[in-house]
ZAMARPA-7082 format. One record per residue (C-alpha): residue number from 1; residue in one letter; y, z, x. Coordinates in nm, 4 decimals, m for minus. Each point is the difference from the previous one (the first is absolute). Example, Ala and Ser with C-alpha at 12.3 -4.5 7.8 and 13.67 -1.06 7.14 Angstrom:
! residues 2
  nr rest        y        z        x
   1    a  m0.4500   0.7800   1.2300
   2    s   0.3440  m0.0660   0.1370
***
This chain:
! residues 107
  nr rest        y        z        x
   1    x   1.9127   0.2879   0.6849
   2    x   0.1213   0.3520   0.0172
   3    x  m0.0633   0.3194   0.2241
   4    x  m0.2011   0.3024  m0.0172
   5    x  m0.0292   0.3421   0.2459
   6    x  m0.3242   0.0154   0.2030
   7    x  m0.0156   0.3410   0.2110
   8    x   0.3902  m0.0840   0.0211
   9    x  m0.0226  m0.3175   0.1276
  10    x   0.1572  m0.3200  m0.2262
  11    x  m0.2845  m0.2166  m0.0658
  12    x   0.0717  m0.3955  m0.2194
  13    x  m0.1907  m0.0193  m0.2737
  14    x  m0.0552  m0.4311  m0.1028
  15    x  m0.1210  m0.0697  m0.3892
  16    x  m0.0825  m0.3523   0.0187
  17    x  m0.1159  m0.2372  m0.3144
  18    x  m0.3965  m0.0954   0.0413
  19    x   0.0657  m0.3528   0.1537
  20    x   0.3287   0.0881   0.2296
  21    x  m0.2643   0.2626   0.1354
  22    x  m0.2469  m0.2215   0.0655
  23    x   0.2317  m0.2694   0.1623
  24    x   0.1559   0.2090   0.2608
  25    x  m0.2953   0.2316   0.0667
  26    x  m0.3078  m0.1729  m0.0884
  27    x  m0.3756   0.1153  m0.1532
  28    x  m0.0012   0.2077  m0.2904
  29    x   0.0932   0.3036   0.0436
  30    x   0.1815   0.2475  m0.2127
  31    x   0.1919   0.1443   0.2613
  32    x   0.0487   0.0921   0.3699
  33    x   0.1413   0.2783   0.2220
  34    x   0.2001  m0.1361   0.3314
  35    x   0.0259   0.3770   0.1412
  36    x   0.2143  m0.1496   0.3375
  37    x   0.2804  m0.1438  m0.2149
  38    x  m0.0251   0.2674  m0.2660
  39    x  m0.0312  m0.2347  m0.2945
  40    x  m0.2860   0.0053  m0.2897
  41    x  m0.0431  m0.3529  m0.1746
  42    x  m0.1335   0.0086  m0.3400
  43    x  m0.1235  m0.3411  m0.2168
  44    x   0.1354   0.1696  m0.3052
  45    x  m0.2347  m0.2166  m0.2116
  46    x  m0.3144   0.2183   0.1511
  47    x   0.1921   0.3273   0.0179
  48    x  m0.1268   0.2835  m0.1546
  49    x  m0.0078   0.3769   0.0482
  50    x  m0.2695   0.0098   0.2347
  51    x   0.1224  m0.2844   0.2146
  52    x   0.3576   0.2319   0.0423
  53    x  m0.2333   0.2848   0.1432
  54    x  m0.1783  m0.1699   0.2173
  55    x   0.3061  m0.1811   0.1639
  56    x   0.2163   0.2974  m0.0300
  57    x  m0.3404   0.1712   0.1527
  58    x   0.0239  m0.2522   0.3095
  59    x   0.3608   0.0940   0.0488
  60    x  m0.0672   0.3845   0.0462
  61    x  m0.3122  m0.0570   0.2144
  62    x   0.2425  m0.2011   0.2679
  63    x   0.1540   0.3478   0.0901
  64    x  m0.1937   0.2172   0.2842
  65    x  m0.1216   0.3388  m0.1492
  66    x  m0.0070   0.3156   0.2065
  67    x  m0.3962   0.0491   0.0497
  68    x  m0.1248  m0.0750   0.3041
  69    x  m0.3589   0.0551   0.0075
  70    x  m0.2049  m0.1517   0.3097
  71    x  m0.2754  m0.1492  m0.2256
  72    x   0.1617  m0.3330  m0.1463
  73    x  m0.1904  m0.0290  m0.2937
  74    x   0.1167   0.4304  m0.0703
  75    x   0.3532  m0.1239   0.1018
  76    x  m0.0145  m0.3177  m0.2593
  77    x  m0.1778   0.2533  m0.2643
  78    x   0.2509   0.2588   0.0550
  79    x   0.3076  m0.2769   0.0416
  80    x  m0.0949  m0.1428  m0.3544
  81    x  m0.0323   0.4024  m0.1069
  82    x   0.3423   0.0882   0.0600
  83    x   0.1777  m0.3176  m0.1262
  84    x  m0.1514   0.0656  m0.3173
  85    x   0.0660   0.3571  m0.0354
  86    x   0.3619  m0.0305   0.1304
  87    x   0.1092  m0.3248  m0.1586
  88    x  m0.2575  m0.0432  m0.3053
  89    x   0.2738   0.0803  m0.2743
  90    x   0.2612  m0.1455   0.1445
  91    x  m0.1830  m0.3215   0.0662
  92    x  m0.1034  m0.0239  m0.3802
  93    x   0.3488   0.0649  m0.1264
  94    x   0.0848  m0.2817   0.2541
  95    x  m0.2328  m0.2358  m0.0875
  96    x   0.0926   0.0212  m0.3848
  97    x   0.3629  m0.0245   0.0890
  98    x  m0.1059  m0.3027   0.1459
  99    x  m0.1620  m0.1211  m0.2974
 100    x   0.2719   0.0521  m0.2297
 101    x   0.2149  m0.1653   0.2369
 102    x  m0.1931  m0.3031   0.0156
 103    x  m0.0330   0.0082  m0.3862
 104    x   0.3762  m0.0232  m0.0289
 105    x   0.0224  m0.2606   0.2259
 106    x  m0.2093  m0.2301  m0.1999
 107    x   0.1379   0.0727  m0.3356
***
Protein backbone atom coordinates (compact mmCIF):
# COMPACT_ATOMS: atom_id res chain seq x y z
CA UNK A 1 0.00 0.00 0.00
CA UNK A 2 1.25 3.50 -0.32
CA UNK A 3 -0.17 7.01 -1.46
CA UNK A 4 -0.12 9.06 -4.46
CA UNK A 5 -1.52 12.94 -5.33
CA UNK A 6 -4.63 12.98 -7.57
CA UNK A 7 -5.68 16.76 -8.42
CA UNK A 8 -4.41 17.16 -4.65
CA UNK A 9 -6.41 14.80 -3.18
CA UNK A 10 -4.57 11.53 -1.23
CA UNK A 11 -5.76 8.60 -3.02
CA UNK A 12 -4.54 4.46 -1.49
CA UNK A 13 -3.02 2.71 -3.89
CA UNK A 14 -3.44 -1.64 -2.96
CA UNK A 15 -0.75 -4.09 -4.91
CA UNK A 16 -2.14 -7.34 -4.15
CA UNK A 17 -0.50 -10.97 -5.17
CA UNK A 18 -2.78 -12.73 -8.08
CA UNK A 19 -4.73 -15.06 -5.62
CA UNK A 20 -5.10 -12.50 -2.43
CA UNK A 21 -6.75 -10.38 -5.35
CA UNK A 22 -8.92 -12.75 -6.39
CA UNK A 23 -10.02 -13.86 -2.81
CA UNK A 24 -11.10 -10.59 -1.51
CA UNK A 25 -12.36 -9.09 -4.78
CA UNK A 26 -13.33 -11.80 -7.01
CA UNK A 27 -13.31 -12.40 -11.19
CA UNK A 28 -10.27 -11.70 -12.92
CA UNK A 29 -9.49 -8.60 -13.20
CA UNK A 30 -6.25 -6.75 -13.29
CA UNK A 31 -7.34 -3.94 -11.41
CA UNK A 32 -10.12 -1.57 -10.22
CA UNK A 33 -10.75 2.13 -9.44
CA UNK A 34 -13.12 2.76 -6.15
CA UNK A 35 -13.29 6.70 -7.01
CA UNK A 36 -15.69 7.27 -3.52
CA UNK A 37 -12.99 5.93 -1.18
CA UNK A 38 -10.11 7.19 -3.29
CA UNK A 39 -8.27 3.90 -3.52
CA UNK A 40 -6.96 2.04 -6.90
CA UNK A 41 -6.51 -1.86 -6.39
CA UNK A 42 -4.10 -3.46 -8.62
CA UNK A 43 -3.60 -7.64 -8.98
CA UNK A 44 0.06 -6.96 -9.43
CA UNK A 45 0.36 -10.33 -11.23
CA UNK A 46 -1.75 -8.68 -14.36
CA UNK A 47 -0.27 -5.20 -13.96
CA UNK A 48 1.25 -3.65 -16.67
CA UNK A 49 1.74 -0.16 -18.10
CA UNK A 50 -1.43 0.10 -19.75
CA UNK A 51 -3.48 -1.24 -16.89
CA UNK A 52 -1.75 1.94 -14.61
CA UNK A 53 -3.27 4.36 -17.32
CA UNK A 54 -6.35 3.22 -17.51
CA UNK A 55 -6.92 3.10 -13.64
CA UNK A 56 -4.99 6.19 -13.06
CA UNK A 57 -7.34 7.36 -16.22
CA UNK A 58 -10.56 6.40 -14.05
CA UNK A 59 -9.21 8.40 -11.16
CA UNK A 60 -8.94 11.79 -13.15
CA UNK A 61 -12.27 11.26 -14.95
CA UNK A 62 -14.07 11.19 -11.23
CA UNK A 63 -13.33 15.02 -11.02
CA UNK A 64 -16.08 17.51 -12.69
CA UNK A 65 -14.45 19.59 -15.56
CA UNK A 66 -15.49 23.14 -16.26
CA UNK A 67 -17.48 22.69 -19.72
CA UNK A 68 -20.85 22.87 -19.56
CA UNK A 69 -22.30 22.41 -22.85
CA UNK A 70 -26.25 21.71 -23.06
CA UNK A 71 -25.84 18.77 -25.53
CA UNK A 72 -24.71 15.71 -23.25
CA UNK A 73 -23.04 13.80 -25.67
CA UNK A 74 -20.85 17.64 -26.61
CA UNK A 75 -20.54 17.90 -22.76
CA UNK A 76 -19.15 14.06 -22.40
CA UNK A 77 -16.97 14.78 -25.76
CA UNK A 78 -15.73 17.96 -24.47
CA UNK A 79 -15.48 16.52 -20.58
CA UNK A 80 -13.16 13.63 -21.91
CA UNK A 81 -11.36 16.67 -24.13
CA UNK A 82 -10.20 18.62 -21.35
CA UNK A 83 -9.14 15.81 -18.93
CA UNK A 84 -6.87 14.75 -21.47
CA UNK A 85 -5.38 17.94 -22.45
CA UNK A 86 -5.05 19.16 -18.80
CA UNK A 87 -4.02 15.98 -17.04
CA UNK A 88 -2.57 13.72 -20.03
CA UNK A 89 1.18 14.11 -18.83
CA UNK A 90 0.67 14.10 -15.55
CA UNK A 91 -1.49 11.02 -15.63
CA UNK A 92 1.32 9.06 -17.59
CA UNK A 93 4.06 10.09 -15.23
CA UNK A 94 1.51 8.82 -12.59
CA UNK A 95 0.69 5.77 -13.92
CA UNK A 96 4.48 4.72 -14.39
CA UNK A 97 5.19 5.84 -10.88
CA UNK A 98 2.71 3.45 -10.14
CA UNK A 99 4.31 0.79 -11.96
CA UNK A 100 7.59 1.10 -10.53
CA UNK A 101 6.03 1.15 -7.28
CA UNK A 102 4.32 -1.99 -7.68
CA UNK A 103 7.55 -3.50 -9.19
CA UNK A 104 9.35 -2.79 -5.94
CA UNK A 105 6.83 -4.15 -4.00
CA UNK A 106 7.10 -7.52 -5.50
CA UNK A 107 10.78 -7.81 -5.63
Amino acid sequence: MFKIKIRGDRWTVFAFEHDEFVRRFGGDMAAFTDASNRQIFFNVDDTDLETCRHEVFHAFATYPSSVGPSNVNSLNEEHWAETFCRYAVPMMSLARSILRRIRRLEG
